[in-house]
C-alpha positions as CSV (number, residue, x, y, z in Angstrom):
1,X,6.6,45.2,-18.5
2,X,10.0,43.8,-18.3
3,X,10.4,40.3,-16.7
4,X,13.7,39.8,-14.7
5,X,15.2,36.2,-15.7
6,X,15.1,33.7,-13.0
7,X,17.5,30.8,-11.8
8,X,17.0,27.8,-9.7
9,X,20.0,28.1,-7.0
10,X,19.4,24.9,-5.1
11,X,17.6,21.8,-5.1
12,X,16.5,19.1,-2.4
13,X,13.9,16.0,-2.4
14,X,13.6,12.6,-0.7
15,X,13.9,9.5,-1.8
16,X,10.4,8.3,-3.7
17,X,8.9,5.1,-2.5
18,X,7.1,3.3,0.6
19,X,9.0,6.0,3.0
20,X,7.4,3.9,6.1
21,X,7.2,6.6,9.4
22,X,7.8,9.3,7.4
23,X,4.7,12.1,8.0
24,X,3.3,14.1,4.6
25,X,4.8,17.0,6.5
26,X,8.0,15.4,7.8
27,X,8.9,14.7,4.3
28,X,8.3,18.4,3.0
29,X,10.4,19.5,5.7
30,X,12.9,17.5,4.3
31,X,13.1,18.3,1.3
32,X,13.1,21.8,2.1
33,X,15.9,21.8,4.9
34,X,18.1,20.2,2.4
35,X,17.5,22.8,-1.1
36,X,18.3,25.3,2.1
37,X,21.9,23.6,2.4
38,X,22.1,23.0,-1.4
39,X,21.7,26.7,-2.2
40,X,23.3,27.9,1.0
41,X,20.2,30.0,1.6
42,X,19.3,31.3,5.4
43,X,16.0,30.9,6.2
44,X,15.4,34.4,7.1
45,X,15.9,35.2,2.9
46,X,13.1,33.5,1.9
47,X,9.7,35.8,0.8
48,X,7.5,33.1,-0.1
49,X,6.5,29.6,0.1
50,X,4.3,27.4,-2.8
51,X,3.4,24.6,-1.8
52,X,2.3,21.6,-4.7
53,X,-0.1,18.6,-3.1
54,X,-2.7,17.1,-4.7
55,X,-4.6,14.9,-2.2
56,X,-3.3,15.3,1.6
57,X,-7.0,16.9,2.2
58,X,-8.5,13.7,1.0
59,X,-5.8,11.1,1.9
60,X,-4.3,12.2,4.9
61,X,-7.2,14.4,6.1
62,X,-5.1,17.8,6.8
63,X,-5.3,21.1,5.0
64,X,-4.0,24.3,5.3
65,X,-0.5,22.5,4.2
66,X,1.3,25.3,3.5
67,X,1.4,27.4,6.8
68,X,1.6,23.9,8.7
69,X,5.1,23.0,7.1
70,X,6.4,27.2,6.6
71,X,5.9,27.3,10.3
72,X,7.7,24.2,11.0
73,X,10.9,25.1,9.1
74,X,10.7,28.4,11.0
75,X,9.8,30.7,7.8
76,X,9.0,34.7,8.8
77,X,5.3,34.7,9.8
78,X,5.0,37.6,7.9
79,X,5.8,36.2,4.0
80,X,2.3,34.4,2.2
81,X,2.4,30.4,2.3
82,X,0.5,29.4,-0.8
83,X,-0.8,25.6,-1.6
84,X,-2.0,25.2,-5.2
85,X,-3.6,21.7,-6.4
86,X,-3.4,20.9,-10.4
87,X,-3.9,17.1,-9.9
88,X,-0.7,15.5,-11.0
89,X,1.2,19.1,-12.3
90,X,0.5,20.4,-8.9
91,X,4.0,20.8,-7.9
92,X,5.2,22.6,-11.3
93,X,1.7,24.7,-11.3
94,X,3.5,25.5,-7.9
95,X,7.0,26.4,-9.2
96,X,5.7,28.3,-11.9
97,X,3.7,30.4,-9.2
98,X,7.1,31.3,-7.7
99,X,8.3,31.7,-11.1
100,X,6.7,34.6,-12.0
101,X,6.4,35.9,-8.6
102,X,10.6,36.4,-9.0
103,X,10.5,37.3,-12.5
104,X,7.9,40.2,-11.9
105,X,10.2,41.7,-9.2
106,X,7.7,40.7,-6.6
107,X,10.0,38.8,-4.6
108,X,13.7,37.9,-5.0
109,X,13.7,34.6,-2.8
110,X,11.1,32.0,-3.1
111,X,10.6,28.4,-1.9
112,X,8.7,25.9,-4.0
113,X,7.4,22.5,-2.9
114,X,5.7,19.4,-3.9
115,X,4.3,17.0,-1.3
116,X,2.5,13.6,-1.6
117,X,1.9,10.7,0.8
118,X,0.0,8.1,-0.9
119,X,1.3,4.3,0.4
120,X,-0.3,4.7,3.6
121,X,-4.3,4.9,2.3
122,X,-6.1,1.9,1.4
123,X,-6.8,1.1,-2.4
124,X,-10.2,2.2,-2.1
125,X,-9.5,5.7,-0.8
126,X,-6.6,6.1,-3.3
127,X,-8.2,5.4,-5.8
128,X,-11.2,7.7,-5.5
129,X,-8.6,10.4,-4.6
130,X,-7.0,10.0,-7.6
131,X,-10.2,9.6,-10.0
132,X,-11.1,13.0,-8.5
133,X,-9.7,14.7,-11.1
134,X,-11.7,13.4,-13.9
135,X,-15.3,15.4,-14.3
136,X,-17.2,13.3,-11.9
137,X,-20.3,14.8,-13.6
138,X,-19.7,13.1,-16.5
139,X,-16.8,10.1,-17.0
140,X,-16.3,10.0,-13.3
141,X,-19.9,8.8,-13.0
142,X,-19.5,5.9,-15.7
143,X,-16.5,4.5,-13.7
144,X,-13.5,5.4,-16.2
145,X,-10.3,5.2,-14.3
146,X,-6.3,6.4,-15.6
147,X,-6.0,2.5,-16.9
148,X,-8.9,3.3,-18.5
149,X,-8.1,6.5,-20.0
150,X,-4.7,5.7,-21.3
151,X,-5.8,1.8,-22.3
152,X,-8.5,3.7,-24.4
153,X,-5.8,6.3,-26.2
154,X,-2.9,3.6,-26.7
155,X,-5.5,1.6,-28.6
156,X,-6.0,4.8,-30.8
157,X,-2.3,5.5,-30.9
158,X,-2.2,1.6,-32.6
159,X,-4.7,1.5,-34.5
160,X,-4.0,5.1,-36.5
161,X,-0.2,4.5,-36.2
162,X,0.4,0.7,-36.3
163,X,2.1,1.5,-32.8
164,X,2.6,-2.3,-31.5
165,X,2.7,-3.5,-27.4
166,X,6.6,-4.4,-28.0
167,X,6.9,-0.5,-28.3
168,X,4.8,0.6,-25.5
169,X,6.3,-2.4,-23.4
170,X,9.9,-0.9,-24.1
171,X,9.2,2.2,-22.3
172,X,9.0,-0.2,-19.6
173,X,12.1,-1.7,-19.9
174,X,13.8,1.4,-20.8
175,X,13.5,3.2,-18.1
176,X,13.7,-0.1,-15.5
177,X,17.4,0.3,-16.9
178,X,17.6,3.8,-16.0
179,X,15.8,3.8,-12.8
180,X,18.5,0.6,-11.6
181,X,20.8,3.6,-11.3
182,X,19.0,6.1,-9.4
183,X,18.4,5.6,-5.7
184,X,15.7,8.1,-5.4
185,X,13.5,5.6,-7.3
186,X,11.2,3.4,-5.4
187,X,12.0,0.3,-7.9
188,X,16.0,-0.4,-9.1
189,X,15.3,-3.6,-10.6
190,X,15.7,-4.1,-14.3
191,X,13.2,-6.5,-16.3
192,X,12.8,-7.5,-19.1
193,X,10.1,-7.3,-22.4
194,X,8.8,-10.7,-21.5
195,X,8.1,-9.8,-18.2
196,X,6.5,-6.7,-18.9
197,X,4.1,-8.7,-21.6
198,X,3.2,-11.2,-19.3
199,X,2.5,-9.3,-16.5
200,X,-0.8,-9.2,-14.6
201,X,-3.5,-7.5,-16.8
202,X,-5.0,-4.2,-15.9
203,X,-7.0,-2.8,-18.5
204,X,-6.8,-3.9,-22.0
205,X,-4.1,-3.7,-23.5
206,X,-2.2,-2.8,-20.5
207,X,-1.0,-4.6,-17.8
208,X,0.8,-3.9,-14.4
209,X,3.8,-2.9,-15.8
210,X,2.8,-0.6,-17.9
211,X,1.2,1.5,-15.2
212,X,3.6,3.8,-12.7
213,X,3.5,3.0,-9.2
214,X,2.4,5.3,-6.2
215,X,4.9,6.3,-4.2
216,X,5.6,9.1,-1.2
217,X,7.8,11.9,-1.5
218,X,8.9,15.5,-1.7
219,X,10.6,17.8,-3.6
220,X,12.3,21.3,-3.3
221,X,13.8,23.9,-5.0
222,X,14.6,28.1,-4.2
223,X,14.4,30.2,-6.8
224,X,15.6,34.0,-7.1
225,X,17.1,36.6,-10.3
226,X,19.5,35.7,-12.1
227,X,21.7,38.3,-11.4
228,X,21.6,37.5,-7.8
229,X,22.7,33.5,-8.7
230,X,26.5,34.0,-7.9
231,X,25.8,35.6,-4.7
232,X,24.9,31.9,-3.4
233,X,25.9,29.0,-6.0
234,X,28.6,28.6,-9.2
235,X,25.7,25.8,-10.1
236,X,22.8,28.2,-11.2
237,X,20.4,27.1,-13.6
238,X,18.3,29.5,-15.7
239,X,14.2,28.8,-16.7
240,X,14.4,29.9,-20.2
241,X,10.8,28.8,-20.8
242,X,7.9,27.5,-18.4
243,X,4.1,27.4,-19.5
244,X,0.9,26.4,-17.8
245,X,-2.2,25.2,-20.7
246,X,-5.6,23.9,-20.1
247,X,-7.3,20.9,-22.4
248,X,-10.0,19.2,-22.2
249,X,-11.4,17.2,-19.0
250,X,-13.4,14.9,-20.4
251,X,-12.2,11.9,-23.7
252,X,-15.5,13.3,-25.5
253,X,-14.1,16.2,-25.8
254,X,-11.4,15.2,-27.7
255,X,-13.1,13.3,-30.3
256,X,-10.7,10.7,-32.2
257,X,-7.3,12.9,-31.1
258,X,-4.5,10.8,-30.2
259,X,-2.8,13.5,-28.5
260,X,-3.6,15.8,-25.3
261,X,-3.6,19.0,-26.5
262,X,-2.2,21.2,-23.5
263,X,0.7,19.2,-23.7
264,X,1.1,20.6,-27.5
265,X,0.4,24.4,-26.7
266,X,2.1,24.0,-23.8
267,X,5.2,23.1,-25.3
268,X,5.1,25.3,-27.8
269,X,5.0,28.1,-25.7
270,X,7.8,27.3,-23.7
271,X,9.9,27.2,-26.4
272,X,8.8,29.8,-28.0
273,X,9.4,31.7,-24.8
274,X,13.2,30.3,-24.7
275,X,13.9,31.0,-28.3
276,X,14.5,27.4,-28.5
277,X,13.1,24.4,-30.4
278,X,12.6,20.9,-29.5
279,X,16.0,19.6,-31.4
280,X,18.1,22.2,-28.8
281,X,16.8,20.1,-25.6
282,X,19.4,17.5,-24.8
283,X,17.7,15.6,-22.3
284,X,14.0,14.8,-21.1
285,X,12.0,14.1,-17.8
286,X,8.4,13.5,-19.3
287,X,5.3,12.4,-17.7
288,X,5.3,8.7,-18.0
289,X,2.1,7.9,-15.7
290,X,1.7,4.8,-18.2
291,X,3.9,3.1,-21.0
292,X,1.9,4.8,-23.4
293,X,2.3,7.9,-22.1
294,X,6.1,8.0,-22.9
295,X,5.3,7.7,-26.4
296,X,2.2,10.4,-27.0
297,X,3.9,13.0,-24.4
298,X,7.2,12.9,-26.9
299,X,4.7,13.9,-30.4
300,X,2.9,15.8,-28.2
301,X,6.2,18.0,-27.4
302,X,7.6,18.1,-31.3
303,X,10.0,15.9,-30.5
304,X,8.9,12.8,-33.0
305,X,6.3,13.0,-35.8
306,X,2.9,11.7,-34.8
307,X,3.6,8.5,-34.8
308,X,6.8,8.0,-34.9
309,X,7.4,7.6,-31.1
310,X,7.6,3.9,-30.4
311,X,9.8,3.7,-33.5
312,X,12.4,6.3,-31.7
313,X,12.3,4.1,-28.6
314,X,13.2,0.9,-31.1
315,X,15.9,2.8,-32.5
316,X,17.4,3.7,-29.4
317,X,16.7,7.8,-29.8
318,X,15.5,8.0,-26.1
319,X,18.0,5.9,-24.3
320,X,20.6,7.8,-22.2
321,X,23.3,8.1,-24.7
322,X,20.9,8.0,-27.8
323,X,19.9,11.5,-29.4
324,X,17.2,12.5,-27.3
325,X,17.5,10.6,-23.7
326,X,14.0,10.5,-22.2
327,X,13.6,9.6,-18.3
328,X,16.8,8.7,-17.9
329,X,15.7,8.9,-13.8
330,X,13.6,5.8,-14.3
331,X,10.4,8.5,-14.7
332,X,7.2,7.9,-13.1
333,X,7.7,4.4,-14.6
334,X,10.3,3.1,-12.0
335,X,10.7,6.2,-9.8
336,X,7.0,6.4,-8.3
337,X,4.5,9.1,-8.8
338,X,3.7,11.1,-5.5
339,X,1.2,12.7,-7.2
340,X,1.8,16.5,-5.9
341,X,5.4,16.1,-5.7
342,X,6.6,14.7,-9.2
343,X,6.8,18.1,-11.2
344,X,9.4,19.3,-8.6
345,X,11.2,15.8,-9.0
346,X,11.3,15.9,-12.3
347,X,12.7,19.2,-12.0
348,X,15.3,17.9,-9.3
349,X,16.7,15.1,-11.9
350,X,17.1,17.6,-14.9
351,X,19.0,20.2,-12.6
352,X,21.5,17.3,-11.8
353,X,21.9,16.6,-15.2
354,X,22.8,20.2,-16.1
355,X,25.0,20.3,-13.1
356,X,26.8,17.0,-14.4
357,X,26.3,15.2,-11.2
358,X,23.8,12.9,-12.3
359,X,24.1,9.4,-11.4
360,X,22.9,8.3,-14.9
361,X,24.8,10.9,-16.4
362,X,23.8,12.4,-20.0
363,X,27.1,13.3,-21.5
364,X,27.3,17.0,-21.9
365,X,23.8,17.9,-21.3
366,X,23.4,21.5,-20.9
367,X,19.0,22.2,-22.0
368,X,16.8,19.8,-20.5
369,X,12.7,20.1,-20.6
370,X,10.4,18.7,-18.2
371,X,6.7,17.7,-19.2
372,X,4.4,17.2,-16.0
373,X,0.3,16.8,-17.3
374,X,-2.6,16.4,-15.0
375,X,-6.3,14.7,-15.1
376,X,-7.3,13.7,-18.1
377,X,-4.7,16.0,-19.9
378,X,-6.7,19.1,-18.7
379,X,-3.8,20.8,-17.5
380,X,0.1,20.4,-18.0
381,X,3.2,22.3,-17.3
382,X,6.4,22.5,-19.6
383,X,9.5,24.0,-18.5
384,X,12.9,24.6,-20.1
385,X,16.1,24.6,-18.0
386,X,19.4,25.9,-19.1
387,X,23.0,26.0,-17.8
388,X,23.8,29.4,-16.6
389,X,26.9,30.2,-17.5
């Protein structure tokens, strides 16, 4: 069968932070209403709606998301309203859903989504919200948390790799530098290594800095052929590659690996489906959730030898006008994480960067990747965006 190629002809999101008096489904609609206006889209052309949330059910205590916000924009009653749940890749496991919906020739105009309200909950409720997603059969029952889990790999990552806590902390800084200059980032403020370092501790070795804060927000983005791009936008911008892996659930199951392993096969089929490799991308929203993160996720994707990631961030590599600019948004690190809306944010920063309207601008970017992975690395999504010319 012959896939048609497929374009993203608008995007639209919120602001991500404490969006006080904003509803789960005010903000969706939002979002939505304004990748309508960006891609100059009538509401009547739309076939389909995917929805990405990870906890409203738990959080907020509504379900049936999907319908709730298509029927408040005033979608046909007659096109399928779709919420899918992947933990933090929820909103990409949702774009990809309207991915191959348009490339099949199912549709020709979808709606994707990604939804999260999390500053409203108490700490308690969050937090067993978000530890859902680890097998509470098995870890889940012995208390690990994310701290936890990514305390317990970066110690792996130093102790096989030498990788120091300057390193890790510098993700940190890095992107406190580039978040200063985005305002849909819930923290503009730029710090420095010390304070990162002697910050509060969390789990050993990491402390508050090094973990992403939660945040609310939405996302958007409408998605139709190629070949139809120019009938709404001169700003198209082609998915050359997009992949959805599994890995495992549970740290036992990885053994000793320093490395989550959808995030690898996931990559590499993305670019193998864009006839690309991982020196072609010019610039990089990955899933920071934790310092560490920053600096596994980039091995993970063939970017750096195993290894050889904090070293990159030392030499300047990932910074904004370095080689390979990683989170130049301010990532997850300073942006915020609304859990089922950050695959379709990332999504939103790399789009403005291939549209040079950025407001931390990488110079001639035309290829950008993003990396969104979920649970305990159990699932992950990697898509490749290219300039349509």
């Amino acid at each position: 069968m012959a896939f048609r190629k497929v374009s993203i002809i608008g995007v639209g999101t919120t602001p991500y932070g404490v969006l006080e008096g904003q509803s789960l489904k005010g903000m969706a609609i939002k979002a939505c209403k304004e990748v309508m206006l960006d891609s100059h889209v009538n509401k009547e052309l739309i076939q389909a709606f995917y929805l990405g949330n990870y906890i409203g059910g738990m959080v907020i205590g509504q379900e049936t998301l999907a319908p709730l916000i298509a029927s408040s924009l005033g979608l046909n009653k007659t096109i399928p309203s779709t919420r899918v749940e992947g933990a933090c890749s929820s909103a990409s496991i949702a774009f990809m859903q309207g991915y191959w919906m348009v490339a099949a020739g199912v549709y020709d105009m979808v709606l994707v989504a990604g939804v999260e309200k999390m500053t409203t909950a108490t700490r308690e409720k969050l937090t067993a919200s978000l530890v859902a997603s680890i097998d509470t059969e098995t870890e889940g029952r012995t208390g690990l948390t994310f701290p936890g889990f990514w305390a317990l790999l970066a110690q792996r990552h130093m102790y096989e790799y030498g990788t120091t806590m300057e390193q890790i902390s510098m993700v940190t800084v890095k992107n406190h530098q580039n978040g200063s200059k985005n305002p849909r980032a819930r923290f503009r403020n730029i710090i420095t290594l010390e304070d990162v370092m002697e910050s509060r501790l969390i789990c050993d070795p990491l402390r508050i800095f090094h973990c992403c804060p939660n945040s609310d927000g939405a996302s958007a983005a409408i998605l139709c052929p190629s070949h139809m791009a120019k009938e709404f936008t001169d700003k198209a911008i082609e998915v050359a590659g997009i992949a959805q892996t599994t890995g495992y659930p549970t740290l036992s199951e990885m053994g000793q690996e320093v490395a989550l392993p959808a995030t690898v096969s996931a990559s590499k089929q993305a670019f193998e489906m864009a006839g690309l490799k991982p020196s072609d991308i010019d610039v990089v929203e990955l899933h920071d959730c934790f310092s560490p993160a920053e600096i596994v996720d980039s091995e993970d994707l063939g970017f750096f030898e195993k290894g050889k990631g904090g070293n990159a961030l030392l030499e300047g590599i990932t910074q904004v006008d370095g080689k390979l600019p990683i989170n130049p948004s301010g990532g997850l690190m300073c942006k915020g994480h609304p859990v089922g809306a950050t695959g379709l944010g990332q999504v939103y920063e790399v789009v403005m960067q291939l549209r040079g309207e950025h407001e931390n601008q990488v110079r001639g970017a035309e290829i950008g990747l993003t990396h969104n992975a979920g649970g305990t690395g159990s699932v992950c999504c990697v898509t490749i965006l290219r300039r349509w010319l």
